[in-house]
C-alpha positions as CSV (number, residue, x, y, z in Angstrom):
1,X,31.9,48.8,8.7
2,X,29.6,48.5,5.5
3,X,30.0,46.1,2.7
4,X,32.5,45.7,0.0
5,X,31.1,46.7,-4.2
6,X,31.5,43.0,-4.4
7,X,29.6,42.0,-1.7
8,X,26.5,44.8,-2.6
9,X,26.9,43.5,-6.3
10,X,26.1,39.4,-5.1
11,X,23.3,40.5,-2.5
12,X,21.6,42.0,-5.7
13,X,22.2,39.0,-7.9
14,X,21.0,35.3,-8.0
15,X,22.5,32.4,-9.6
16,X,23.6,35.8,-12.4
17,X,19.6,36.6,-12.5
18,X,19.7,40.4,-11.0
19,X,17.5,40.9,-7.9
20,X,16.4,45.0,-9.2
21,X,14.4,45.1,-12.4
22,X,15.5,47.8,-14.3
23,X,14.1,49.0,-17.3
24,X,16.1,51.4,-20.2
25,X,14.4,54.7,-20.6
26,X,14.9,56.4,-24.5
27,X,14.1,60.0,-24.2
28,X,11.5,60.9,-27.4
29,X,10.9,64.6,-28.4
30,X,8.1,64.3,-30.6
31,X,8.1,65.7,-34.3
32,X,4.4,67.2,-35.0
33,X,2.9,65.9,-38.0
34,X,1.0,67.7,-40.8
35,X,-2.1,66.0,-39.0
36,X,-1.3,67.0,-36.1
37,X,-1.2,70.8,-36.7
38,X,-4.4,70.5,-38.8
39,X,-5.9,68.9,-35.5
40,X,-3.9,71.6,-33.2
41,X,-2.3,70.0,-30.9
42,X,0.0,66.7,-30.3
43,X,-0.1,65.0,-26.6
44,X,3.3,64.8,-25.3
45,X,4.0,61.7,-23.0
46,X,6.2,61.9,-19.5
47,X,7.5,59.6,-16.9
48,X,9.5,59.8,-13.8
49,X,10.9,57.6,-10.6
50,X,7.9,57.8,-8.5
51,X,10.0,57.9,-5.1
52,X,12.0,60.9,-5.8
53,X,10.2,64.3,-6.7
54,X,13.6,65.7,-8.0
55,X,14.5,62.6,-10.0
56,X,15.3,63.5,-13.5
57,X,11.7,63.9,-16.1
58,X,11.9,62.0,-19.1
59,X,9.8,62.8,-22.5
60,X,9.1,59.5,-23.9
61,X,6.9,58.1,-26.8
62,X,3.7,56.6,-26.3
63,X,4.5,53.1,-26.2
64,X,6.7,53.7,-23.3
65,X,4.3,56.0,-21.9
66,X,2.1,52.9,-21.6
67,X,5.0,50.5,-20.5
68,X,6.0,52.8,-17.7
69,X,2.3,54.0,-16.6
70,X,2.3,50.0,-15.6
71,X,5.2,50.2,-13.5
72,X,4.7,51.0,-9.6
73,X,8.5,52.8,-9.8
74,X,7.3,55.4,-12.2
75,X,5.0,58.4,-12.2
76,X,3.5,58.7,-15.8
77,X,1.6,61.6,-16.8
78,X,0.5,63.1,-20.6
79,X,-0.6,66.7,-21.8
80,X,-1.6,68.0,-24.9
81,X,0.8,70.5,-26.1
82,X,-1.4,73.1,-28.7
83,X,0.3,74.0,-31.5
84,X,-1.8,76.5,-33.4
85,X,-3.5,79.8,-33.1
86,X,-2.4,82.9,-32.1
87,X,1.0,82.9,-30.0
88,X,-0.8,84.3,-26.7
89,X,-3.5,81.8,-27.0
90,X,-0.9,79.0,-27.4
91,X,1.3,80.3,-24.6
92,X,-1.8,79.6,-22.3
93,X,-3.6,76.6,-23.6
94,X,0.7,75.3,-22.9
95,X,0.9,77.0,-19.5
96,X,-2.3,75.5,-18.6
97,X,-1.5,72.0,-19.6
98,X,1.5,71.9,-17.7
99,X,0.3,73.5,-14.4
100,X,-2.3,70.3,-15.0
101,X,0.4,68.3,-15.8
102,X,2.5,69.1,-12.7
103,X,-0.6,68.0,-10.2
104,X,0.6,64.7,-10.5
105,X,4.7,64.9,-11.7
106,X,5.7,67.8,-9.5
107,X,8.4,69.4,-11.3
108,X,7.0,69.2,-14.8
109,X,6.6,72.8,-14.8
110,X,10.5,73.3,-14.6
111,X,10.7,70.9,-17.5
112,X,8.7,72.5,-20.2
113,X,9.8,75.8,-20.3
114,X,9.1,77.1,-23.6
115,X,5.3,77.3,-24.3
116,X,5.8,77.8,-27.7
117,X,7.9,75.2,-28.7
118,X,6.8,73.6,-32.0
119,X,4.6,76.6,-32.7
120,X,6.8,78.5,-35.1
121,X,6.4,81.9,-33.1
């Protein structure tokens, strides 16, 4: 038979104090800033569920980079994402960040499509 929402909903809480730690994720799409084209690049900060390969990728600033990075639910992984030079050269430099990238967060490379992206080309 299974159990009623109710009953799920009060195995999960405690005197009101939930069982489940959840934490909010806020997607971040970084803006590049003058000094970060002058250096070339920007580093571009990812986390995902750790127990679920398809689970959805989130781009997230740095702070929660490092928030989630000290969770054992999340797989956290960072690339730098080149933003100057020629456009073949950035294609690459991109291409081979993410194949890095997608070592450890599996479907990374289905997530950062555009290689150019901030580039202006």
């Amino acid at each position: 038979m299974g159990i009623s929402r109710i009953e799920y909903h009060e195995l999960l809480t405690l005197e009101n104090k939930p069982l489940i730690k959840t934490q909010t994720i806020k997607s971040h799409i970084p803006t590049p800033t003058y000094a970060d084209y002058r250096q070339g690049y920007v580093v571009r900060y990812f986390i995902q569920r750790i127990n679920d390969n398809d689970a959805l990728i989130y781009e997230v600033n740095e702070t929660d980079y490092l928030r989630f990075s000290l969770d054992e639910f999340y797989n956290a992984v960072n690339i730098e994402w080149r933003l100057t030079g020629g456009e073949d050269a950035i294609k690459d430099s991109n291409a081979k960040s993410v194949k890095l990238g997608s070592k450890k967060m599996k479907n990374l490379i289905f997530y950062l499509v555009n290689y150019l992206q901030f580039s202006g080309y």
